[in-house]
Each structure stands twice: as C-alpha cells, then as structure tokens.
MDAnalysis code that builds the backbone (N, CA, C; Angstrom):
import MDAnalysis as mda
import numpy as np

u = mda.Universe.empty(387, n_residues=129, atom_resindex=np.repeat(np.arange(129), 3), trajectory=True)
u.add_TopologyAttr("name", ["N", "CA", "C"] * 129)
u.add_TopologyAttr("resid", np.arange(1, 130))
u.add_TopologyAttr("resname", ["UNK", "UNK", "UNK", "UNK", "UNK", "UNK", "UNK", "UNK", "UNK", "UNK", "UNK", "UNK", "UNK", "UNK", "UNK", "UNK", "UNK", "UNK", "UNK", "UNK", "UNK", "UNK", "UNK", "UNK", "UNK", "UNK", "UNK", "UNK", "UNK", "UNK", "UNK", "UNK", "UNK", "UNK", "UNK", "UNK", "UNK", "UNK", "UNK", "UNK", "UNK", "UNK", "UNK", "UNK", "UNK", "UNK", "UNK", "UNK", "UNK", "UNK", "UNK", "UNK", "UNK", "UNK", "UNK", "UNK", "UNK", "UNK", "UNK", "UNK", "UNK", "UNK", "UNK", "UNK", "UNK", "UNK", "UNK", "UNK", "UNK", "UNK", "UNK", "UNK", "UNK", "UNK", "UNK", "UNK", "UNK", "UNK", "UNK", "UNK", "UNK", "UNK", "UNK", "UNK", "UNK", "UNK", "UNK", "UNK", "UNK", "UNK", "UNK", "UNK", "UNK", "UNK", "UNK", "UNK", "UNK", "UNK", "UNK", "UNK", "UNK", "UNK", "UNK", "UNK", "UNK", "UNK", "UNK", "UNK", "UNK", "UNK", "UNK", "UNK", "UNK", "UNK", "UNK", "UNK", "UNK", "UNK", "UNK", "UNK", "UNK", "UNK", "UNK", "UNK", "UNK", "UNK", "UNK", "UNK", "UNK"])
u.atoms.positions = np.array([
    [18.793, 58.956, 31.695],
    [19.468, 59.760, 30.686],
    [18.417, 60.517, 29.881],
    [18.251, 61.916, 29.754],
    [17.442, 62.571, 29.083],
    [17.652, 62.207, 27.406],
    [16.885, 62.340, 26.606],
    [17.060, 62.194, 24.794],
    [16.480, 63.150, 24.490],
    [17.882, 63.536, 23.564],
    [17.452, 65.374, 22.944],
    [17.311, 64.900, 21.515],
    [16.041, 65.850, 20.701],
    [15.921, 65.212, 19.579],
    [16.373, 66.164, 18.657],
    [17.615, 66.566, 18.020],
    [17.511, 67.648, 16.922],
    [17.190, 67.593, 15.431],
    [16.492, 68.682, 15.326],
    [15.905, 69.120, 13.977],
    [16.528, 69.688, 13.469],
    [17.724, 69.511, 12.590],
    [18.692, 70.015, 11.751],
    [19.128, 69.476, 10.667],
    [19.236, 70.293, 9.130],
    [19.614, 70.034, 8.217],
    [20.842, 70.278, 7.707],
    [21.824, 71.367, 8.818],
    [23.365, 71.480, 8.203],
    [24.083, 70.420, 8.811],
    [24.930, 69.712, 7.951],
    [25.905, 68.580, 8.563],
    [27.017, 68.913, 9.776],
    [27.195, 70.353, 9.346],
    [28.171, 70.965, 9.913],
    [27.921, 71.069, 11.834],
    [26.120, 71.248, 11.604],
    [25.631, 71.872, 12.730],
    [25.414, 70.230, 13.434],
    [24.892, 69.754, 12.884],
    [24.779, 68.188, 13.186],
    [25.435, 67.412, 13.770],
    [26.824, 67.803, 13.832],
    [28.073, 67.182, 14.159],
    [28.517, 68.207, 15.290],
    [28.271, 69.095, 15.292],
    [28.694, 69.941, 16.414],
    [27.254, 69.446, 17.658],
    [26.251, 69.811, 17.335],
    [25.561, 69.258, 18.286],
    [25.506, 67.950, 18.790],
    [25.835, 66.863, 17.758],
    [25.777, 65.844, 18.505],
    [27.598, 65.281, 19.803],
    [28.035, 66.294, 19.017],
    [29.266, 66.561, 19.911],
    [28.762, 66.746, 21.361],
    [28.151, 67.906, 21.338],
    [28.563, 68.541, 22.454],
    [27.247, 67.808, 23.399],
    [26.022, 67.445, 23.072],
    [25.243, 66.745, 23.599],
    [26.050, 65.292, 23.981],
    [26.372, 64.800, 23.449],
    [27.101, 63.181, 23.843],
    [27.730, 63.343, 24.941],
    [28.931, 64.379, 24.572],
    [30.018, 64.789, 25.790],
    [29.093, 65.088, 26.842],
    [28.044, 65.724, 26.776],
    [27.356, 66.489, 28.706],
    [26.323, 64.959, 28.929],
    [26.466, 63.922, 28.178],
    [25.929, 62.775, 28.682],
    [24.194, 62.518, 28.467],
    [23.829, 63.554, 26.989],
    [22.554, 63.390, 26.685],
    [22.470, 61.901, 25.602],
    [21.591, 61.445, 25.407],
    [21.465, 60.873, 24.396],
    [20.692, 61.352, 22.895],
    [21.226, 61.160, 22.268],
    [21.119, 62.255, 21.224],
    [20.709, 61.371, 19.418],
    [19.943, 62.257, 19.128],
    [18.690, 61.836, 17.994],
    [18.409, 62.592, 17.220],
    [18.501, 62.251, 15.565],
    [18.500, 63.447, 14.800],
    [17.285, 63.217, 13.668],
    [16.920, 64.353, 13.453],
    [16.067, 64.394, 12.326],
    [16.546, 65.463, 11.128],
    [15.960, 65.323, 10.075],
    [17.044, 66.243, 9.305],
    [15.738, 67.340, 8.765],
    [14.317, 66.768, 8.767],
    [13.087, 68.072, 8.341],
    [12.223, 67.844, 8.882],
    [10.969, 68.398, 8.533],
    [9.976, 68.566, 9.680],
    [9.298, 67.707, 9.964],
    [9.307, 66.652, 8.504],
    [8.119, 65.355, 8.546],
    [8.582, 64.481, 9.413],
    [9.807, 64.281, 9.182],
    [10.543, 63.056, 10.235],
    [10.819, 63.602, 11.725],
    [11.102, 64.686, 11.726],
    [10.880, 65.396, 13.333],
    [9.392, 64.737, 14.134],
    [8.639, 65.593, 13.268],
    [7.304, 65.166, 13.692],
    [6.916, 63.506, 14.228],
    [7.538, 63.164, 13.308],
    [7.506, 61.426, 13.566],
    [8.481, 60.912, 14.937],
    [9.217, 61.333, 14.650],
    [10.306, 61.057, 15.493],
    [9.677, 61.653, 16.894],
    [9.363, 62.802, 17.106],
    [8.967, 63.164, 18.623],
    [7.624, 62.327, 19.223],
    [6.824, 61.360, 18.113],
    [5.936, 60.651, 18.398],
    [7.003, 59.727, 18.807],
    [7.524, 58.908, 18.154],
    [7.830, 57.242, 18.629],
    [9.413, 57.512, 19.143],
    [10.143, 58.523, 19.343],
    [11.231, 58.595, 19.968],
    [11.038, 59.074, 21.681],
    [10.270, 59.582, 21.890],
    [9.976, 60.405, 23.114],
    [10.748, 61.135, 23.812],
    [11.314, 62.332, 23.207],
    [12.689, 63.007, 23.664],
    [11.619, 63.823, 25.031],
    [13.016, 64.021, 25.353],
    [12.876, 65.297, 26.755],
    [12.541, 66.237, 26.037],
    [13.499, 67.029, 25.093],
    [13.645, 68.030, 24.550],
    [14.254, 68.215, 22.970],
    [13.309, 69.278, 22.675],
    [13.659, 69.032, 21.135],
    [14.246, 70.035, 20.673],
    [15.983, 70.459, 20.154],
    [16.284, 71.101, 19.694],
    [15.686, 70.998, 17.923],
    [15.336, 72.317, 17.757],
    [14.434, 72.699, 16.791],
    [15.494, 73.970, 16.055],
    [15.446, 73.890, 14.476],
    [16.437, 75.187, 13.562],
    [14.907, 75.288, 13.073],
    [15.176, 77.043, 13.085],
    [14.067, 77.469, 12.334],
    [13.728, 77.184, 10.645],
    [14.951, 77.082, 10.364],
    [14.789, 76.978, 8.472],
    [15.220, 75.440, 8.212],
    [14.683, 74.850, 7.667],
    [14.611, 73.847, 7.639],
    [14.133, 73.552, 5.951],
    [14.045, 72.250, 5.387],
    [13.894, 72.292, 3.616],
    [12.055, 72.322, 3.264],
    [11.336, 71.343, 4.503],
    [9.843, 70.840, 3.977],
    [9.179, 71.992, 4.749],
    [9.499, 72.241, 6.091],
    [8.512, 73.313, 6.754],
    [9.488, 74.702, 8.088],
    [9.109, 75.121, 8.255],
    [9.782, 76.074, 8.987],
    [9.381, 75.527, 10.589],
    [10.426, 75.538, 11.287],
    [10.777, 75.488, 12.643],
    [8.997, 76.272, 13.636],
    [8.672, 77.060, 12.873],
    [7.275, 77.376, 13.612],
    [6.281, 76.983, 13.401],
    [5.847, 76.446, 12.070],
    [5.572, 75.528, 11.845],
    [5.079, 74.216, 12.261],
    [6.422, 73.661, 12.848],
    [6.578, 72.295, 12.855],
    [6.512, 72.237, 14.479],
    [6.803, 73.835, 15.432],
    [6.910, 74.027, 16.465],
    [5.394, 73.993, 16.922],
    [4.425, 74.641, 16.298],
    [3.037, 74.837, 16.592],
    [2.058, 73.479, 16.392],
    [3.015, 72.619, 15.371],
    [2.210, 71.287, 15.553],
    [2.303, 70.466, 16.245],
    [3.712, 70.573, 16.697],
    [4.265, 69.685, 18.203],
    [3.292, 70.195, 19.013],
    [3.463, 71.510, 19.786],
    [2.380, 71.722, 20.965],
    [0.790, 71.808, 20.561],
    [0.721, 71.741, 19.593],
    [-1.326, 71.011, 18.878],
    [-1.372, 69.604, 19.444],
    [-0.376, 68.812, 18.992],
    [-0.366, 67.524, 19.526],
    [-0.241, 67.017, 20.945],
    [-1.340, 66.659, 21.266],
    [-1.471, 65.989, 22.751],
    [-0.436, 64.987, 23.441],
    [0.135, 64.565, 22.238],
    [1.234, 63.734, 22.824],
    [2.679, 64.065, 22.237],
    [2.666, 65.346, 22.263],
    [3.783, 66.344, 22.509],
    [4.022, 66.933, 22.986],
    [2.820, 67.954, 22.792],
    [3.097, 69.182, 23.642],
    [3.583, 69.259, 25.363],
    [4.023, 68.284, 25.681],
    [4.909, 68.716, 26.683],
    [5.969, 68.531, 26.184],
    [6.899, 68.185, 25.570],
    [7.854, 68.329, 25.407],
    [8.784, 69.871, 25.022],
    [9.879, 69.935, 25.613],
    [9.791, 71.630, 25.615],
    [11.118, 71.676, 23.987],
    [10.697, 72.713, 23.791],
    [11.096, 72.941, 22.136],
    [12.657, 74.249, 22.198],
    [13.452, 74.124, 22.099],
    [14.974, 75.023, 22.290],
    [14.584, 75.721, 20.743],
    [14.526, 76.674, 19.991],
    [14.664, 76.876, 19.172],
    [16.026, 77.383, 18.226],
    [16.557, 77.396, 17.582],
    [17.903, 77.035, 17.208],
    [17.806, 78.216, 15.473],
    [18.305, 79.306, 15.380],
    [18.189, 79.780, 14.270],
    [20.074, 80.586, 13.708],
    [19.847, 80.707, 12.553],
    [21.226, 81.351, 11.752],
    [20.801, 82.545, 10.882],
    [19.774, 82.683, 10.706],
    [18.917, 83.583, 10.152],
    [18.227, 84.385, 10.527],
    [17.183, 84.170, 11.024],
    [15.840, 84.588, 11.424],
    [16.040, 85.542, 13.028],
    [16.744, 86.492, 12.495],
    [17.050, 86.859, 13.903],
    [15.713, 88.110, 14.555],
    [15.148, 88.827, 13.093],
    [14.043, 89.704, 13.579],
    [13.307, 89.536, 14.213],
    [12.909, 90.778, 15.535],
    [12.510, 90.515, 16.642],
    [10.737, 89.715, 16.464],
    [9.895, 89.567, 15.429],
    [8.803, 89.218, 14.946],
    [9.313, 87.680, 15.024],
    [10.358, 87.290, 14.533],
    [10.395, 85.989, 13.981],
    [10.727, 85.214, 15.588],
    [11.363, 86.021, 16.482],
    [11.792, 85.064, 17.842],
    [9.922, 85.155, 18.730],
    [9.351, 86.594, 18.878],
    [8.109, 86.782, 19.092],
    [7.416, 85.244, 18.888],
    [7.191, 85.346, 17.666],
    [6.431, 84.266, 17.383],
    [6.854, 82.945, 17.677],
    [8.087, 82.690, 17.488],
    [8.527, 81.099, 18.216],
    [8.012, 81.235, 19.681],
    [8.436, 81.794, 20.301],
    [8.013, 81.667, 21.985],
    [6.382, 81.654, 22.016],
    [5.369, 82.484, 20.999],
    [4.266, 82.590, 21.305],
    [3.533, 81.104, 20.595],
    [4.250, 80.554, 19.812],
    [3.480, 79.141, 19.627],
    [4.284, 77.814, 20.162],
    [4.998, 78.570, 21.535],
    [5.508, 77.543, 22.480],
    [6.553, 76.776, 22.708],
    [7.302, 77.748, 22.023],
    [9.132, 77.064, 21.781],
    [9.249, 77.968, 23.507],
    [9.897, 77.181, 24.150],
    [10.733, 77.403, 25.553],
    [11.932, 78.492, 25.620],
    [13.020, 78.086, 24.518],
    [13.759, 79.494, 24.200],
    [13.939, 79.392, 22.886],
    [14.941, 80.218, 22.581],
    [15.589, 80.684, 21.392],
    [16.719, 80.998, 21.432],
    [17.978, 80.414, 20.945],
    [19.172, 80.606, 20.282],
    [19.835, 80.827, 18.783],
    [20.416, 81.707, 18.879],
    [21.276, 82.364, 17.753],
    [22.402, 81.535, 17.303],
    [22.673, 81.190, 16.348],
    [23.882, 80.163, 15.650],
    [24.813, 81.508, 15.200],
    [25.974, 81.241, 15.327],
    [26.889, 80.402, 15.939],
    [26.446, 80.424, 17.328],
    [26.879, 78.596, 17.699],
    [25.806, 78.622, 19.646],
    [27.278, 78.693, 20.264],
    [27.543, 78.790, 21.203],
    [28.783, 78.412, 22.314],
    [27.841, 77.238, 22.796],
    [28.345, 75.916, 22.784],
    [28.347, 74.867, 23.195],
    [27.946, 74.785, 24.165],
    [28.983, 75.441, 25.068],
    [28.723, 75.573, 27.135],
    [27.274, 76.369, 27.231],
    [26.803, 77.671, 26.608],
    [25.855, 78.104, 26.749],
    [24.702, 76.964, 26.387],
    [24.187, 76.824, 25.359],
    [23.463, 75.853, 24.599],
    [22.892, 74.843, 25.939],
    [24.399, 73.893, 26.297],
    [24.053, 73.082, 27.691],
    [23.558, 73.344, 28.660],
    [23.511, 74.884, 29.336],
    [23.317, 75.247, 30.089],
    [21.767, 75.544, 30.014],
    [21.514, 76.097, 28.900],
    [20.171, 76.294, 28.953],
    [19.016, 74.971, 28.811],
    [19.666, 73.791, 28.157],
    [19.519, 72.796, 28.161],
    [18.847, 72.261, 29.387],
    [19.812, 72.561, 30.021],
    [19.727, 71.875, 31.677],
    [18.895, 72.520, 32.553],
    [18.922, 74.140, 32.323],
    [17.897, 74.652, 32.586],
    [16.356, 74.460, 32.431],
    [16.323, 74.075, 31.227],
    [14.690, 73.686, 30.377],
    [14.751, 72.347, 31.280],
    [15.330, 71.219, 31.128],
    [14.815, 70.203, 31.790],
    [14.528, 70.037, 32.892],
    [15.177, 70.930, 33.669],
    [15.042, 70.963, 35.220],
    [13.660, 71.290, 35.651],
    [12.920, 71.894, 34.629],
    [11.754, 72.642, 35.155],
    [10.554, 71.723, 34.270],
    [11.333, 70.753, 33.442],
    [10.366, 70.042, 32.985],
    [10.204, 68.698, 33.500],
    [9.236, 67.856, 32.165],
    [9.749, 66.213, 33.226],
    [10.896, 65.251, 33.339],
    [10.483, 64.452, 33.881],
    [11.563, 63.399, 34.282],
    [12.725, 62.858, 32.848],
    [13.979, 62.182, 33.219],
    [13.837, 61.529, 31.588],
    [13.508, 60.243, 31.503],
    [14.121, 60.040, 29.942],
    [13.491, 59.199, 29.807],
    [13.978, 57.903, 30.135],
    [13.226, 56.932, 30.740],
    [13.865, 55.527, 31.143],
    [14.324, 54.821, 30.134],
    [14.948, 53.942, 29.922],
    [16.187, 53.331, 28.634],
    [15.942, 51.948, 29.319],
])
C-alpha cells in the first residue's frame, strides 16, 4: 500500500483529500505546516507527498527545497497542491526546486488520483506495512 503524506492546513481540503485518497486505497497521513511535514517525511516514509503551497510557518517551496536538500528525502516525489499561487513564476519555481507536478485547487478528485498514480508508477516501490 503506498502512504501519501499531505501538507495541508484547510480542514475543508483535509477532509476532501483524505476522502478521496482512502477510497483509491492509499494510506493516508497528514501534516498541517511545514515543521511537522518535515518531520513527518523523515519518520513516516511516504511514497508521495502532497504538498499546498501556502501554508502558516513556511511556504510549500520552501519546505519543497528542503525535502529534496535532504538525503533522506529527496526521493520522495512532491505533488504540489495550490489555491492561490497560480503565477506562471510561482509554478516555475516549484518544479525547478523539485516538486514532480503542480495542481490548482479546486482539484477534481479523479484527476488528482490519476496523476497520483502516475508519479508513483515512475517512482519507487511502496511502502511495506
């Protein structure tokens, strides 16, 4: 079973993702800012880390560029997840400090999964339980 780790602070969004991740049979893990993300992708060991760019302690690029600094992260591939930040500078730069993609909120669910499944396919194995 793969473990997706999301980095999200709206409740609203929180509950929709862990929806729709449960239902496609991920196991699913939340962090709510960047410090506990950070922590969490150390001692949780997700496949994949859905990542929101705005966040309360640090910004999604940020927190994205310290994951792939870290040797025992940076493989993990990073979905980036924004409601805001749609200028073409601000997606630029997520992909260039190593976020995998980028999605626009409101997500369609089915899309979201799909790309999901996409990223893992090309990444590693999951994780054993």
């Amino acid at each position: 079973m793969y473990r997706i780790l999301s980095v999200e602070d709206d409740p609203m969004m929180q509950k929709l993702l862990q929806t729709a991740l449960v239902a496609a049979g991920y196991e699913f893990r939340l962090s709510e800012d960047g410090r506990s993300a950070l922590a969490a992708a150390l001692s949780e060991k997700p496949d994949l880390i859905l990542l929101d760019v705005n966040l309360p302690d640090m910004t999604g690029i940020e927190i994205c560029r310290a994951l792939k600094a870290e040797p025992k992260t940076r493989h993990i591939p990073v979905l980036m997840l924004t409601g805001e930040a749609r200028e073409i500078v601000t997606r630029v730069e997520g992909l260039d400090v190593g976020a995998e993609d980028y999605m626009f909120k409101p997500i369609s669910p089915r899309v979201l999964i799909a790309r999901i499944s996409s990223i893992l396919k090309q990444a590693a194995k999951p994780t054993q339980l």
